[in-house]
SEROKOL-14565 format. One record per residue: residue in three letters; x, y, z of N, C-alpha, C in turn. Coordinates in Angstrom, 3 decimals, padded with zeros to 6 digits, always signed. Example, Ala and Ser with C-alpha at 12.3 -4.5 7.8 and 13.67 -1.06 7.14 Angstrom:
BEGIN
[ala,[+013.190,-005.690,+007.800],[+012.300,-004.500,+007.800],[+013.200,-003.300,+007.800]]
[ser,[+012.850,-002.250,+007.080],[+013.670,-001.060,+007.140],[+012.900,+000.030,+007.870]]
This chain:
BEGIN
[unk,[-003.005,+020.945,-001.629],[-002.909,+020.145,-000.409],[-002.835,+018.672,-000.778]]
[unk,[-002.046,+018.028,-000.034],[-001.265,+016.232,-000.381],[-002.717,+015.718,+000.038]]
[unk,[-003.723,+014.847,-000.462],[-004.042,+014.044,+000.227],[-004.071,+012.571,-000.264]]
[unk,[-004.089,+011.586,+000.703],[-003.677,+010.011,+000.303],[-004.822,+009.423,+000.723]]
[unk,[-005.621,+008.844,+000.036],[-006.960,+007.728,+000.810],[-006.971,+006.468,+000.087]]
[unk,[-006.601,+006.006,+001.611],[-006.316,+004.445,+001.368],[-008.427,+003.411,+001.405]]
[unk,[-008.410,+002.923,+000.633],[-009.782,+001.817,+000.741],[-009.332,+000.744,+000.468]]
[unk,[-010.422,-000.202,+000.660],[-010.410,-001.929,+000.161],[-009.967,-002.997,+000.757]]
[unk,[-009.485,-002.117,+002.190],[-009.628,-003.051,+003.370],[-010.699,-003.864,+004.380]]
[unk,[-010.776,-005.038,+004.689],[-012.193,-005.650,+004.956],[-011.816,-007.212,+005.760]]
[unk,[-012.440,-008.038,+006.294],[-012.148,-008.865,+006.240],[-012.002,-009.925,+005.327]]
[unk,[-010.882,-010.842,+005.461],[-011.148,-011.911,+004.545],[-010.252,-013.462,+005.423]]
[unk,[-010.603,-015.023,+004.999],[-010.079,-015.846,+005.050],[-008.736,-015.865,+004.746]]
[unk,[-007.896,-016.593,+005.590],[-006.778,-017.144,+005.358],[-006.880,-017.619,+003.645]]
[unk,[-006.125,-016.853,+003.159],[-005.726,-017.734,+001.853],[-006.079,-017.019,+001.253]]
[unk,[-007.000,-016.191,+001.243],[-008.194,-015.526,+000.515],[-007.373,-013.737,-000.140]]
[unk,[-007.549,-012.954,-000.629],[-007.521,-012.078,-001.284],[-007.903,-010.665,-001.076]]
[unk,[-007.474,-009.373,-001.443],[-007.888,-008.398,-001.134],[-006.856,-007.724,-001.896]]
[unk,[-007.618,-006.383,-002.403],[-006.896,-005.278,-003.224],[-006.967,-004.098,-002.700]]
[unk,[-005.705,-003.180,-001.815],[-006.226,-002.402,-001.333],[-006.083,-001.026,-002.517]]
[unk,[-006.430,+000.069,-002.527],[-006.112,+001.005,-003.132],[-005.621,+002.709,-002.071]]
[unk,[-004.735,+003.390,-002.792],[-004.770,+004.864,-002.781],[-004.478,+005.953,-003.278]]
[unk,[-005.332,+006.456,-003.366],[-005.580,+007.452,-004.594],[-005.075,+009.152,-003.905]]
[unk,[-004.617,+009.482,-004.735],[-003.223,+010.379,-004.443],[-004.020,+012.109,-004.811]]
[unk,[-003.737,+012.790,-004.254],[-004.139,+014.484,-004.793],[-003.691,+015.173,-004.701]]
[unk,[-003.381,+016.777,-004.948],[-002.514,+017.640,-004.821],[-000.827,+017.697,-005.349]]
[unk,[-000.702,+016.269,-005.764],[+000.116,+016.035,-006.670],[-000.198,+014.661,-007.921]]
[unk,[+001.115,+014.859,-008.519],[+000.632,+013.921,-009.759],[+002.017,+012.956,-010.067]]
[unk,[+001.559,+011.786,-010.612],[+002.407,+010.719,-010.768],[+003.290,+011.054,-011.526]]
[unk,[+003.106,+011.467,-012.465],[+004.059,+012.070,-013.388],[+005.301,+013.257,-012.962]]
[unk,[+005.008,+013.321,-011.939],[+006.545,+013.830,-011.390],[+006.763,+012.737,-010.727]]
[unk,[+008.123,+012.953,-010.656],[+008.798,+011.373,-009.720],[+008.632,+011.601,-007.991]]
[unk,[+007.701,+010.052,-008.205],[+006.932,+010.161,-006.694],[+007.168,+008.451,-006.389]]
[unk,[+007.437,+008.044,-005.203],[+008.068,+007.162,-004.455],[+006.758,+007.191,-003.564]]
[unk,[+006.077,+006.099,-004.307],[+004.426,+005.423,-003.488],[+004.948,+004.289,-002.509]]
[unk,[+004.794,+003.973,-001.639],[+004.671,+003.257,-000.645],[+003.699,+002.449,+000.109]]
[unk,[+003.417,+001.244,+000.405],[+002.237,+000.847,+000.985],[+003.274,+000.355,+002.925]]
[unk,[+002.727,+000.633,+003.856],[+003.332,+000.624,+005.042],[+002.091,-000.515,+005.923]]
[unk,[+002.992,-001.047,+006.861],[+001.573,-002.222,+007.992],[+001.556,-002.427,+008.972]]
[unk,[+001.155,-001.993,+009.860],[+001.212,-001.803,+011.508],[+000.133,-003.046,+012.181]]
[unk,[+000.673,-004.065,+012.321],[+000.198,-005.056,+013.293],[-000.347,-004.770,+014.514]]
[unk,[-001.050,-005.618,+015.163],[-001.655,-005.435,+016.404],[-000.143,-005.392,+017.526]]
[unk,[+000.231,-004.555,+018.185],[+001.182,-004.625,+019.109],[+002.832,-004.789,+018.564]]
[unk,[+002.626,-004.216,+017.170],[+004.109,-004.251,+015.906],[+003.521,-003.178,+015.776]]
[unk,[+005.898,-002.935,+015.525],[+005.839,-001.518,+014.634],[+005.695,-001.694,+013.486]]
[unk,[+005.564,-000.468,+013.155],[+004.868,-000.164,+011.130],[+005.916,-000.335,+010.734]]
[unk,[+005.640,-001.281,+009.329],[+006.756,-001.838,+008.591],[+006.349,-001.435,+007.002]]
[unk,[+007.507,-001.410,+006.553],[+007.611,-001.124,+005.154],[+007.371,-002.478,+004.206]]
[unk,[+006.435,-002.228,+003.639],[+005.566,-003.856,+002.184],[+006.268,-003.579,+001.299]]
[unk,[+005.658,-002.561,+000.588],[+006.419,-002.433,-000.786],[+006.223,-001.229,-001.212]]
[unk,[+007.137,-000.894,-002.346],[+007.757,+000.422,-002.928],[+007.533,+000.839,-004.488]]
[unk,[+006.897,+002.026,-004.571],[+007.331,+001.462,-006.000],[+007.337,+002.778,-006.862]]
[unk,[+008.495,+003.177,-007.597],[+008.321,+004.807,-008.017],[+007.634,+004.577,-009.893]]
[unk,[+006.701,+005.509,-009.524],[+005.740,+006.104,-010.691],[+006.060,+006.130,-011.661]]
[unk,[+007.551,+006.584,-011.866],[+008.048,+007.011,-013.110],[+008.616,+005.716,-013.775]]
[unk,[+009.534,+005.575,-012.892],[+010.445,+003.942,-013.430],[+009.882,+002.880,-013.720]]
[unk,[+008.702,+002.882,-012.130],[+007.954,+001.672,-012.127],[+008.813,+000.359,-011.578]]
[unk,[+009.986,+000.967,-010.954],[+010.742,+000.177,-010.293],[+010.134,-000.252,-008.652]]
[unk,[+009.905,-001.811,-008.464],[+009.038,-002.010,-007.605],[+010.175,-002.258,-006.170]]
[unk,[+010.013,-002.820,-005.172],[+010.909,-003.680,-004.191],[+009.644,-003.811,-003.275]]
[unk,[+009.959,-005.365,-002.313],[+009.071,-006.049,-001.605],[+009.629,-006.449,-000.229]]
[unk,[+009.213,-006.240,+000.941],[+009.551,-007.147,+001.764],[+009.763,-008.546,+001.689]]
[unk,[+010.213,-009.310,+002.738],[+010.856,-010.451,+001.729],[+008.714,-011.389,+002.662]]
[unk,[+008.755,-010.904,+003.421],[+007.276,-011.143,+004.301],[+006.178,-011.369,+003.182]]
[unk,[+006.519,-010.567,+002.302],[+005.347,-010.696,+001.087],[+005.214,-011.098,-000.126]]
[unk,[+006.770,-011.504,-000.308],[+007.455,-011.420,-002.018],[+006.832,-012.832,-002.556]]
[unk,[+006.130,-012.499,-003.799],[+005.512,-013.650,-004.338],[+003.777,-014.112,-003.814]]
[unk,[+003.981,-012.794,-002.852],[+001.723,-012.977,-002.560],[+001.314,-011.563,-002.901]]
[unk,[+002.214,-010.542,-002.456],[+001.389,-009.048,-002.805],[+002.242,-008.823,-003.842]]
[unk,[+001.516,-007.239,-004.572],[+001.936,-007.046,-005.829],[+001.563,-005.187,-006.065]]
[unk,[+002.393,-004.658,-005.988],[+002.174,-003.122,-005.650],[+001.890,-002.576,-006.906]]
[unk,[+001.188,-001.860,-007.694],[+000.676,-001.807,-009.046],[+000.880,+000.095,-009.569]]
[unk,[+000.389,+000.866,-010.166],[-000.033,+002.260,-010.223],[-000.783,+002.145,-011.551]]
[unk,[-001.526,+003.625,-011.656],[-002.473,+003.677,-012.810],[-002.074,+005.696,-012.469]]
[unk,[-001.210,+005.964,-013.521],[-000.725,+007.203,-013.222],[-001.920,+008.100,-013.537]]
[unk,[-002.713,+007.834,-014.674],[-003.971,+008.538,-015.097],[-004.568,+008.616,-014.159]]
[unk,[-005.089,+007.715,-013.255],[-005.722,+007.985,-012.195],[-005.264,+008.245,-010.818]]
[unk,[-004.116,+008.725,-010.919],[-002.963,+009.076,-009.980],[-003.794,+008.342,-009.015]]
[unk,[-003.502,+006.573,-008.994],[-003.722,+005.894,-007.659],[-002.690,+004.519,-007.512]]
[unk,[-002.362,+004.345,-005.968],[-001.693,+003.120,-006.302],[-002.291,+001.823,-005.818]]
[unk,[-002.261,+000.650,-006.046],[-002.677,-000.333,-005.404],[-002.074,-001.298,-004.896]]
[unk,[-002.509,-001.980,-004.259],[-001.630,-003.133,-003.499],[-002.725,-004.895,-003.564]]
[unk,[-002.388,-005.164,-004.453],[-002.892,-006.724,-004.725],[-002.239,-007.714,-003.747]]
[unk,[-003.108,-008.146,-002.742],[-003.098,-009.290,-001.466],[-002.987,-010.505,-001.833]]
[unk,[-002.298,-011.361,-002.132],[-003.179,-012.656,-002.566],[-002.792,-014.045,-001.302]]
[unk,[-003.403,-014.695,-001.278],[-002.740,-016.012,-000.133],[-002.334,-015.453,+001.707]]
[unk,[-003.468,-014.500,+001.764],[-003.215,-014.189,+002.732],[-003.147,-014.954,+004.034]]
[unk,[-002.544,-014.529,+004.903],[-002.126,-014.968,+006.142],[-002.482,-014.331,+007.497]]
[unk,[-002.987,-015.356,+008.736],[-002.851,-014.514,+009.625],[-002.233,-012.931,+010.168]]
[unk,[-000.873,-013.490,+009.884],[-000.041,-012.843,+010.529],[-000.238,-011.211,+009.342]]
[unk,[-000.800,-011.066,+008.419],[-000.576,-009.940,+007.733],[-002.228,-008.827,+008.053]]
[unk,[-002.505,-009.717,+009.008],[-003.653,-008.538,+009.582],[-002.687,-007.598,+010.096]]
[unk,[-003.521,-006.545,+009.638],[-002.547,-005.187,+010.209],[-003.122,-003.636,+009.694]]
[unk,[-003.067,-002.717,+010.045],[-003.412,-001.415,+009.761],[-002.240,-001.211,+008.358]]
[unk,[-002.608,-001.070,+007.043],[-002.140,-000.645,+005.724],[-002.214,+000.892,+005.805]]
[unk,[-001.218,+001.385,+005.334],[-000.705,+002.502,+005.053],[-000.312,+002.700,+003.734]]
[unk,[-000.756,+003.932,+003.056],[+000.436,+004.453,+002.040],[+000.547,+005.784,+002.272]]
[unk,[+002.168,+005.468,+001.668],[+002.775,+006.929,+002.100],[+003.518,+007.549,+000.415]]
[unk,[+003.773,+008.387,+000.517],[+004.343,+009.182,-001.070],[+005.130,+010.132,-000.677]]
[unk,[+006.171,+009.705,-001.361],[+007.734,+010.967,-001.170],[+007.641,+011.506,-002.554]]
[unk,[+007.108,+013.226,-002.165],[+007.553,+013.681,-003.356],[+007.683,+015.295,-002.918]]
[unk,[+008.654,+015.965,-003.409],[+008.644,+017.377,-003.719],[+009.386,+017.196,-002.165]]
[unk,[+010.206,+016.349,-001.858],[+010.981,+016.728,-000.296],[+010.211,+016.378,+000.816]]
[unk,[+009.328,+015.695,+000.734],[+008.190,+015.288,+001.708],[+007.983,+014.206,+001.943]]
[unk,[+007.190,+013.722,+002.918],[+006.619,+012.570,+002.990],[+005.347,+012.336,+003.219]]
[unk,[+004.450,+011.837,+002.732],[+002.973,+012.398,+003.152],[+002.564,+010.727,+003.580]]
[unk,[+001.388,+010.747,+004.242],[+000.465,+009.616,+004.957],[-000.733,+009.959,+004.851]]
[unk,[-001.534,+008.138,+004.247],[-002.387,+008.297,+004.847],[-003.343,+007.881,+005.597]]
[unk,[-004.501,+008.185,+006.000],[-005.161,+007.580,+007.468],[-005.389,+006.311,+007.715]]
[unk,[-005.146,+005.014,+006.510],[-004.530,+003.711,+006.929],[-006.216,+003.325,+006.421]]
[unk,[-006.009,+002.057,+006.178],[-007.710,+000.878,+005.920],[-006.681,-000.551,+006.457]]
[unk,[-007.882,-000.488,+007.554],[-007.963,-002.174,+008.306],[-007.680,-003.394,+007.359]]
[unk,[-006.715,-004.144,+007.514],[-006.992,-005.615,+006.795],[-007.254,-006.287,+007.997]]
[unk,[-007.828,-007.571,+008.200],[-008.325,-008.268,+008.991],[-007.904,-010.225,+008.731]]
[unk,[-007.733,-010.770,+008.826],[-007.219,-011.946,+007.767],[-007.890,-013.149,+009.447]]
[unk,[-008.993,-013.948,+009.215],[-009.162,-014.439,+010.348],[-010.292,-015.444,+009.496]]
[unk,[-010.413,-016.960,+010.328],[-011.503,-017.961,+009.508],[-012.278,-017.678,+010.613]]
């Protein structure tokens, strides 16, 4: 059974920092798997952050984030992360990751970012 659990969402200051993580099960990095981190704003649709497949390690960014977040993996510990940095209002939002693998798409239950002084 797929499961995805996203943590390391919390509040923080404008400007300020946060690493979210999610750690992946029922499958493994080492097959080619297409990790995803996704962000649903207060009263916005869920948008796609960044991408990044396991194997290649080939990343891509919204252009919203390019040069503050930083989408990472640690295949041993089949988890992926998402490094926040210089955050902004506007990137409070419900975080998602999602993983395409084996013909699927899996989700999961999302961790709060909060970004407010």
């Amino acid at each position: 059974q797929v499961q995805l659990v996203e943590s390391g969402g919390g509040l923080v200051q404008p400007g300020g920092s946060l690493r979210l993580s999610c750690a992946a099960s029922g499958f493994t990095f080492s097959s080619s798997v297409v990790m995803r981190w996704h962000r649903q704003g207060p009263g916005k649709e869920r948008e796609l952050v960044t991408t990044i497949n396991t194997i290649t390690g080939t990343k891509s960014y919204a252009d919203s984030v390019k040069g503050r977040f930083t989408i990472s993996r640690d295949n041993a510990k089949n988890t992926v992360y998402l490094q926040m940095n210089s955050l902004k209002y506007e990137d409070t939002a419900v975080y998602f990751c999602s993983a395409w693998t084996r013909g699927a798409n899996y989700w999961g239950q999302g961790t709060q970012v909060t970004v407010s002084s």
